[in-house]
C-alpha positions as CSV (number, residue, x, y, z in Angstrom):
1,X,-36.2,47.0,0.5
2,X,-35.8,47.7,4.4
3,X,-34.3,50.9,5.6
4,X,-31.0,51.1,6.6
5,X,-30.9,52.1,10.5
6,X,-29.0,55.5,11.5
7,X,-27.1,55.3,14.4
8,X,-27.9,57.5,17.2
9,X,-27.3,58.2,20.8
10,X,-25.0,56.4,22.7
11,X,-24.9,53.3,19.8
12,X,-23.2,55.9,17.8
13,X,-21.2,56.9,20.8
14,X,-19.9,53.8,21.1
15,X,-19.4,53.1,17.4
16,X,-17.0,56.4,17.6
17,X,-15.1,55.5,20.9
18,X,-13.9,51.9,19.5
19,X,-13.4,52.7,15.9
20,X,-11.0,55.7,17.5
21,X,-9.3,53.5,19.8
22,X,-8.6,50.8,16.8
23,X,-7.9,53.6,14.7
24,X,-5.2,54.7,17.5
25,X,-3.9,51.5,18.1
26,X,-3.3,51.3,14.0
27,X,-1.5,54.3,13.8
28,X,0.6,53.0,16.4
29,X,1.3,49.6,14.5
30,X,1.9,51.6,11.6
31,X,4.4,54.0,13.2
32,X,6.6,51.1,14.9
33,X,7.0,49.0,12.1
34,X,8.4,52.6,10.1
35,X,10.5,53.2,12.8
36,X,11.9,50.1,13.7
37,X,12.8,49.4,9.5
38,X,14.0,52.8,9.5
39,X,16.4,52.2,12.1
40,X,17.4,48.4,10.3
41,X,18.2,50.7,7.2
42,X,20.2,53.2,9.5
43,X,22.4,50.5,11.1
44,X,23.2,48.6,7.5
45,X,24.1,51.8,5.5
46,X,26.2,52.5,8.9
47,X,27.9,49.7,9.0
48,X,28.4,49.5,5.2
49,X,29.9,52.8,5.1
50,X,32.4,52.2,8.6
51,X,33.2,49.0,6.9
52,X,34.6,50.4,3.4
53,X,35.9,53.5,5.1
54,X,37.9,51.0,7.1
55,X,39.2,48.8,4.4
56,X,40.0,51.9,2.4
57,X,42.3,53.4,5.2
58,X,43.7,49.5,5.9
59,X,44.8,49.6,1.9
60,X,46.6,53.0,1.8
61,X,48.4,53.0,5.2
62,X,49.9,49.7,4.2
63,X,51.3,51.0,1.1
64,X,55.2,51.9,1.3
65,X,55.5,55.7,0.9
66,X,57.4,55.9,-2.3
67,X,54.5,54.2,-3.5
68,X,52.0,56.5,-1.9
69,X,54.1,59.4,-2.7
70,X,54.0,58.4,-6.6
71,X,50.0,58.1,-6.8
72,X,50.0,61.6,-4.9
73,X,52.1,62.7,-7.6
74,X,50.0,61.3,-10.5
75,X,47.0,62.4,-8.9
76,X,48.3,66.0,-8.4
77,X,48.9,65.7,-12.3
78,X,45.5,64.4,-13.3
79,X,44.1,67.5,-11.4
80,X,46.6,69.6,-13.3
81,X,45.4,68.4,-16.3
82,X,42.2,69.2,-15.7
């Protein structure tokens, strides 16, 4: 069986240098595709959230206020209850 052949010198110099810069470039790769799914996630759950807070403000300030003031009443009851 032959030998395998250490690297020395500048071979191994150069070995180092493009296995960094590939390494680098990687870690960048990497670090973009986190960030740019990270802000995909962000803007969903964003607009989600502005979307129900929306409908849920459209549902009660349509309601006629005897109505409203009768679900504040049986609300203020449940939490009396409890």
């Amino acid at each position: 069986m032959k030998k395998k052949k250490r690297l020395s010198g500048i071979e191994r110099r150069w070995f180092v240098n493009n296995v960094g810069v590939i390494m680098l470039l990687v870690a960048a790769c990497v670090l973009g595709v986190v960030f740019s799914m990270a802000a995909y996630y962000d803007t969903n759950l964003r607009s989600g959230l502005e979307n129900k807070a929306k409908t849920t403000t459209d549902f009660f300030s349509k309601l006629y206020q005897p109505e409203l003031q009768r679900i504040l009443s049986v609300l203020h009851q449940i939490r009396a209850d409890l």
